[in-house]
N, CA, C and O atoms as a GROMACS GRO file, in nm:
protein
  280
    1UNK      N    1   5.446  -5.384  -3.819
    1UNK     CA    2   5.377  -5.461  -3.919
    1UNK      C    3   5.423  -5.410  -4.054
    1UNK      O    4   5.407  -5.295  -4.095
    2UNK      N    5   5.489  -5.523  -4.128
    2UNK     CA    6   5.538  -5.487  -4.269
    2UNK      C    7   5.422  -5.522  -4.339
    2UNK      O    8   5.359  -5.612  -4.283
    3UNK      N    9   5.370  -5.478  -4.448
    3UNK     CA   10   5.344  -5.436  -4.548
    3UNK      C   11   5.370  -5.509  -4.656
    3UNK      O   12   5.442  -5.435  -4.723
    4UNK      N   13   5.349  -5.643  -4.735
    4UNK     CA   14   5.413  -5.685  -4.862
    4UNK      C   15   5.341  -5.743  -5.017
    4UNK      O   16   5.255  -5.825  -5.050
    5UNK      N   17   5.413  -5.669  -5.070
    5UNK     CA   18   5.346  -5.747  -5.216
    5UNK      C   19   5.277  -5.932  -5.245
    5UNK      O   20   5.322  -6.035  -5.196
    6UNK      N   21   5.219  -5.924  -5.292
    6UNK     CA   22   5.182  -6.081  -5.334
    6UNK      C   23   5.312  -6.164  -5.379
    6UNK      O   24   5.324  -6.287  -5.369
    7UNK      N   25   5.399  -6.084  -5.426
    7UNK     CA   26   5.548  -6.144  -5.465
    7UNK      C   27   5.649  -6.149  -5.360
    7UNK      O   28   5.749  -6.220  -5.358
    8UNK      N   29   5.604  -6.049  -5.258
    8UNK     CA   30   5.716  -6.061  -5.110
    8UNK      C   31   5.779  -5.947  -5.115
    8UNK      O   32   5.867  -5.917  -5.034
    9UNK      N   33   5.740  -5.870  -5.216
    9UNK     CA   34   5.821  -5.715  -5.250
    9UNK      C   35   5.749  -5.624  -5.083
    9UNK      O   36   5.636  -5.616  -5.036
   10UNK      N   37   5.859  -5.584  -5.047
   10UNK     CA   38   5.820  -5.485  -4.908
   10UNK      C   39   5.752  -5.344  -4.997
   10UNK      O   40   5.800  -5.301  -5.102
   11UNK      N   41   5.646  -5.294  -4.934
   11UNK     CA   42   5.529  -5.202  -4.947
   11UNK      C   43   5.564  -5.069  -4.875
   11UNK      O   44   5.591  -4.960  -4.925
   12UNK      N   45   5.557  -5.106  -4.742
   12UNK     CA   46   5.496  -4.987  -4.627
   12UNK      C   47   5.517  -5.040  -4.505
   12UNK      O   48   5.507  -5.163  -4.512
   13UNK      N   49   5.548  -4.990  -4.365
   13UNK     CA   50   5.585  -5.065  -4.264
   13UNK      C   51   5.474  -4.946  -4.228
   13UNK      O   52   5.492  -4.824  -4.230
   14UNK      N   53   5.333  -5.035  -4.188
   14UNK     CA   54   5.225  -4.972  -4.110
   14UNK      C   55   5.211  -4.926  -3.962
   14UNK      O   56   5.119  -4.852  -3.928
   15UNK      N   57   5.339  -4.990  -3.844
   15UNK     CA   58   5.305  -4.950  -3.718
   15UNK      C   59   5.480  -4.838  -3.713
   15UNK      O   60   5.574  -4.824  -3.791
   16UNK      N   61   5.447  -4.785  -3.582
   16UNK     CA   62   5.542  -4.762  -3.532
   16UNK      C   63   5.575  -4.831  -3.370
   16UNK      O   64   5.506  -4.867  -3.274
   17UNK      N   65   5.707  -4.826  -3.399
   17UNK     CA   66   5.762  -4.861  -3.261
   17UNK      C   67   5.824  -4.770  -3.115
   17UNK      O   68   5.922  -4.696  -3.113
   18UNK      N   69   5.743  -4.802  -3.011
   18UNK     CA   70   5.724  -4.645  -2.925
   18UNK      C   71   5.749  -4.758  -2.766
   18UNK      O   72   5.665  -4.812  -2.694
   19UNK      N   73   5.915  -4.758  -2.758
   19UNK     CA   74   5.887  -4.881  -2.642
   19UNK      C   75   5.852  -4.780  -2.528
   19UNK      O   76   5.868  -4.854  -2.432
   20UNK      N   77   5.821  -4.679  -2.484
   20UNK     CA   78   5.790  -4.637  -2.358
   20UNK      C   79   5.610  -4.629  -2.304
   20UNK      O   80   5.561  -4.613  -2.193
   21UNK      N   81   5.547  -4.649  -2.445
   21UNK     CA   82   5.410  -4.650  -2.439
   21UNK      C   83   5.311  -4.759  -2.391
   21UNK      O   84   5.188  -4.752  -2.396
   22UNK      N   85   5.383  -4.857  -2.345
   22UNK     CA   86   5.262  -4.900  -2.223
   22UNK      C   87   5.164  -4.948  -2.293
   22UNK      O   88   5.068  -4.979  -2.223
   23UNK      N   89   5.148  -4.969  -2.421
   23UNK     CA   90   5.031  -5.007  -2.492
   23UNK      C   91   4.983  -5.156  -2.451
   23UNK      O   92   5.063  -5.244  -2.418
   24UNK      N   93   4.849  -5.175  -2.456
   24UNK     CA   94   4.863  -5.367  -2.414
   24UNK      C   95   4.882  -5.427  -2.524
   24UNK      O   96   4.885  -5.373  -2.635
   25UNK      N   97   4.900  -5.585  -2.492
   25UNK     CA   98   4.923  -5.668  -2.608
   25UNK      C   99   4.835  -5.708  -2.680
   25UNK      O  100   4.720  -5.713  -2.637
   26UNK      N  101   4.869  -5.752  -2.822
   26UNK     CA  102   4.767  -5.788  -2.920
   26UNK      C  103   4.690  -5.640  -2.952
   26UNK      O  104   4.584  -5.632  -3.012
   27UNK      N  105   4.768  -5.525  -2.898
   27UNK     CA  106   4.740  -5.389  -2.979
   27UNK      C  107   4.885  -5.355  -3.027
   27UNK      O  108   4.996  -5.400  -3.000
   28UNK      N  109   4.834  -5.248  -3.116
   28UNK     CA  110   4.966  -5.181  -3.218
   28UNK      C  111   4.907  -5.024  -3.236
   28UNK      O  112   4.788  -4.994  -3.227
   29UNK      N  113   5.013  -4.937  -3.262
   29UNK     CA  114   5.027  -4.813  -3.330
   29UNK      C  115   5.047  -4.831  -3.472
   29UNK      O  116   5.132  -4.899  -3.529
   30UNK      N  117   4.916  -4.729  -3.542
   30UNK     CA  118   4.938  -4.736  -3.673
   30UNK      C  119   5.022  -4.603  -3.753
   30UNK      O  120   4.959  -4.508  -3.707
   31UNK      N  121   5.050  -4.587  -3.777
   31UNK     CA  122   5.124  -4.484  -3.813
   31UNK      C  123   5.017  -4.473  -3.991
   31UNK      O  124   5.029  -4.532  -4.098
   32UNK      N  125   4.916  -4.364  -3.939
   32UNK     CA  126   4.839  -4.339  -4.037
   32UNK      C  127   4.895  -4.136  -4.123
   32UNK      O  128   4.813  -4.062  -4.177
   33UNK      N  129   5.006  -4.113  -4.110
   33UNK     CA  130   5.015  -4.001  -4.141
   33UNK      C  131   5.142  -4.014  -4.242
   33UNK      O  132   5.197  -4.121  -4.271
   34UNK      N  133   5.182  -3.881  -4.292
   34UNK     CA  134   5.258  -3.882  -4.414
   34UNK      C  135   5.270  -3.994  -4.521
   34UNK      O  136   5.164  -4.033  -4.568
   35UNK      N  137   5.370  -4.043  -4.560
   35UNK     CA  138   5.338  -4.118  -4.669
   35UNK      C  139   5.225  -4.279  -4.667
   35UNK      O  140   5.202  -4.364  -4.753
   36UNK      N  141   5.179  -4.261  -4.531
   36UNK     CA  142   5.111  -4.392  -4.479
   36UNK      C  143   4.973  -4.288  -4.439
   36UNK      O  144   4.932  -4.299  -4.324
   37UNK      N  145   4.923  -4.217  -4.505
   37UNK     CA  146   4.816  -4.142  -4.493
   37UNK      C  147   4.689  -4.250  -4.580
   37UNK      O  148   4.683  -4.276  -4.700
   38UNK      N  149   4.599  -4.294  -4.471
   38UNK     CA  150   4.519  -4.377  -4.575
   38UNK      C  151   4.488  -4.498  -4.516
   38UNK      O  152   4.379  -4.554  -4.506
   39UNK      N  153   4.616  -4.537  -4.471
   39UNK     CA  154   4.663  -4.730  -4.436
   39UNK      C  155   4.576  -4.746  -4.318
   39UNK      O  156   4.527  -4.859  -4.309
   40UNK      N  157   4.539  -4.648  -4.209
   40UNK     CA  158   4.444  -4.742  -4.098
   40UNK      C  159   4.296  -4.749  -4.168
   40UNK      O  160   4.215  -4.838  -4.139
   41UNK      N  161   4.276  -4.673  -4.237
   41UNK     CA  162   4.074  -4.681  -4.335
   41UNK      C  163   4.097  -4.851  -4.381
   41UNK      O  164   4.019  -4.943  -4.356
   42UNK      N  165   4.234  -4.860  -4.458
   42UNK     CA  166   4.260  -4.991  -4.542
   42UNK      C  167   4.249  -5.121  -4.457
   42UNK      O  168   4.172  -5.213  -4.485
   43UNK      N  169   4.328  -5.119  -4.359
   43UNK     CA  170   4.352  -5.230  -4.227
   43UNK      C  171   4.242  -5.236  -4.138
   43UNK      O  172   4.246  -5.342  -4.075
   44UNK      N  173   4.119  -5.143  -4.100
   44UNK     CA  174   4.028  -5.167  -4.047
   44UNK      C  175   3.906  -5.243  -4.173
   44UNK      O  176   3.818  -5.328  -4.160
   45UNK      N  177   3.949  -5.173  -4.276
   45UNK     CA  178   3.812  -5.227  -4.372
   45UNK      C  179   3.873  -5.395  -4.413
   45UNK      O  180   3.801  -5.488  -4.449
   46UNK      N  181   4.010  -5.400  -4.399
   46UNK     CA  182   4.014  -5.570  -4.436
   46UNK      C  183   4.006  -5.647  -4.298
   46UNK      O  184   4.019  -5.769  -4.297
   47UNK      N  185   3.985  -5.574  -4.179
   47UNK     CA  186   3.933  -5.635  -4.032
   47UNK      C  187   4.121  -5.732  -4.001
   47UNK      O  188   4.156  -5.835  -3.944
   48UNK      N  189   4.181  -5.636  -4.068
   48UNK     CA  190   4.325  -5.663  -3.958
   48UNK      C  191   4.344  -5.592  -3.828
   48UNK      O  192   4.400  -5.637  -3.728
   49UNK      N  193   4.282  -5.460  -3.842
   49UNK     CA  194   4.278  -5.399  -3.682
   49UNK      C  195   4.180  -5.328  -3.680
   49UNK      O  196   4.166  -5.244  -3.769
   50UNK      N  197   4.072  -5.347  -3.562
   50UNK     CA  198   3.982  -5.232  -3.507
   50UNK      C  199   4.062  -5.101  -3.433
   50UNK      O  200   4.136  -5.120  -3.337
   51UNK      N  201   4.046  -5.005  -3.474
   51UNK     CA  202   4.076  -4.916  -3.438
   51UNK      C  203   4.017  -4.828  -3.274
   51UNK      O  204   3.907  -4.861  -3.231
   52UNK      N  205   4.070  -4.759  -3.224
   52UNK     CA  206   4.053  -4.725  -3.085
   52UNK      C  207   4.049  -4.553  -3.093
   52UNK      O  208   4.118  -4.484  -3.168
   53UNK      N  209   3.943  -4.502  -2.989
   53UNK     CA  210   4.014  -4.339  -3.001
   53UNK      C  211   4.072  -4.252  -2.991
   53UNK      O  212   4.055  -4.134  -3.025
   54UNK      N  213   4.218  -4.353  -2.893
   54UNK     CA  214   4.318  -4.324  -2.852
   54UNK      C  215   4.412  -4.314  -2.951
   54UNK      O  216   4.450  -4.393  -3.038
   55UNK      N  217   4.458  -4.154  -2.908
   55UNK     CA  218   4.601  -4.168  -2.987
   55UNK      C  219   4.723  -4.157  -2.941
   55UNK      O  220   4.721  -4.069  -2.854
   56UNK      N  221   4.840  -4.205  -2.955
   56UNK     CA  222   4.982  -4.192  -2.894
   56UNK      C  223   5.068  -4.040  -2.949
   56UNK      O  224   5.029  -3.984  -3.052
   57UNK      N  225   5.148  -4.001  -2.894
   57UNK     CA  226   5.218  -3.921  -2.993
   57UNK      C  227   5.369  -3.967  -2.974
   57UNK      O  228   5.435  -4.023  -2.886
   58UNK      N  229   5.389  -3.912  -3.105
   58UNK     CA  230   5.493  -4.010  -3.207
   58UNK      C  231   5.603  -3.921  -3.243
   58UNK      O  232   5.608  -3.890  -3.362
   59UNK      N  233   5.695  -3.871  -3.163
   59UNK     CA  234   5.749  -3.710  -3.184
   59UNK      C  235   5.656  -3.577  -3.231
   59UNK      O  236   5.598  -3.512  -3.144
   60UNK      N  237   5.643  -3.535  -3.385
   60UNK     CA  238   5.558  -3.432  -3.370
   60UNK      C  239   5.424  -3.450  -3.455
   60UNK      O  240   5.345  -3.375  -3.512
   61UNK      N  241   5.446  -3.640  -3.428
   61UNK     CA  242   5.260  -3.677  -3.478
   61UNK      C  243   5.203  -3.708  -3.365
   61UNK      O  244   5.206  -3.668  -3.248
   62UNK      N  245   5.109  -3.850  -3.470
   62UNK     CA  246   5.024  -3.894  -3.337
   62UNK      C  247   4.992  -4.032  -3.411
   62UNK      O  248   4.968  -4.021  -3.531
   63UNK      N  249   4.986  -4.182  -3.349
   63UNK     CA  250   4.994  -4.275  -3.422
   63UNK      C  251   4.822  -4.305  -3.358
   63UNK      O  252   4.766  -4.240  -3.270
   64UNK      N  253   4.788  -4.377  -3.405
   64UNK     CA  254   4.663  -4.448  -3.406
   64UNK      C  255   4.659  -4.611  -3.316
   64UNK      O  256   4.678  -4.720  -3.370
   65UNK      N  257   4.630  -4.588  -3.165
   65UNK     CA  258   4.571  -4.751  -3.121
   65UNK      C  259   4.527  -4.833  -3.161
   65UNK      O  260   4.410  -4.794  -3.164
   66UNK      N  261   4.525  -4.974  -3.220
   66UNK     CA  262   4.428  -5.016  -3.280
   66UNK      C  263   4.422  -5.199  -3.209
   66UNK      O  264   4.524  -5.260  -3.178
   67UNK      N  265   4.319  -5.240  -3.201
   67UNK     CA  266   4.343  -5.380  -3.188
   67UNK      C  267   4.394  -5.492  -3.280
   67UNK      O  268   4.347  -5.529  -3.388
   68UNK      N  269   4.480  -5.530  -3.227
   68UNK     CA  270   4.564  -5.616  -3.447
   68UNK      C  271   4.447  -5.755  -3.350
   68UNK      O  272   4.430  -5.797  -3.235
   69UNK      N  273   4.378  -5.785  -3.531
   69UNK     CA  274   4.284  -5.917  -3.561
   69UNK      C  275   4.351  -6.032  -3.571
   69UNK      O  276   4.282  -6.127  -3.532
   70UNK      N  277   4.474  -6.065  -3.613
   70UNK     CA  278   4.510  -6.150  -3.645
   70UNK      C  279   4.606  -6.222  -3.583
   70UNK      O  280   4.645  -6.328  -3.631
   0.00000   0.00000   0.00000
C-alpha cells in the first residue's frame, strides 16, 4: 500500500511484502517501524485497517497484521 499526496506525490509505502507468510486475504503487513514509525495509529484511526495482535517478522523487525477496510 502506497502512500500519496493529494497531488499524487508518493509519501510512504505502508505494507511490506513477505510472500512466504501465509497471511489471508483482504489482510496486509504494516510496516509500522523506522521511518514508518506512527503509520498503523494513522491507518487504524482513518478505519483503513483494523489492526490484529499478530505480528510477522520482517528480517530483524516485526510488521503488524492488520485487516485492510477498503
Amino acid at each position: 500500500m502506497r502512500l500519496v499526496s493529494t497531488e499524487g506525490e508518493p509519501i510512504a509505502t505502508a505494507t511490506v511484502n513477505v510472500p512466504k507468510s501465509n497471511i489471508p486475504q483482504d489482510f496486509v503487513l504494516i510496516k509500522n517501524y523506522s521511518e514508518n514509525q506512527g503509520i498503523l495509529e494513522i491507518l487504524a484511526q482513518a478505519n483503513i485497517v483494523t489492526p490484529t495482535p499478530i505480528k510477522v517478522t520482517v528480517g530483524y523487525c516485526q510488521a503488524d497484521l492488520c485487516q485492510l477496510n477498503i
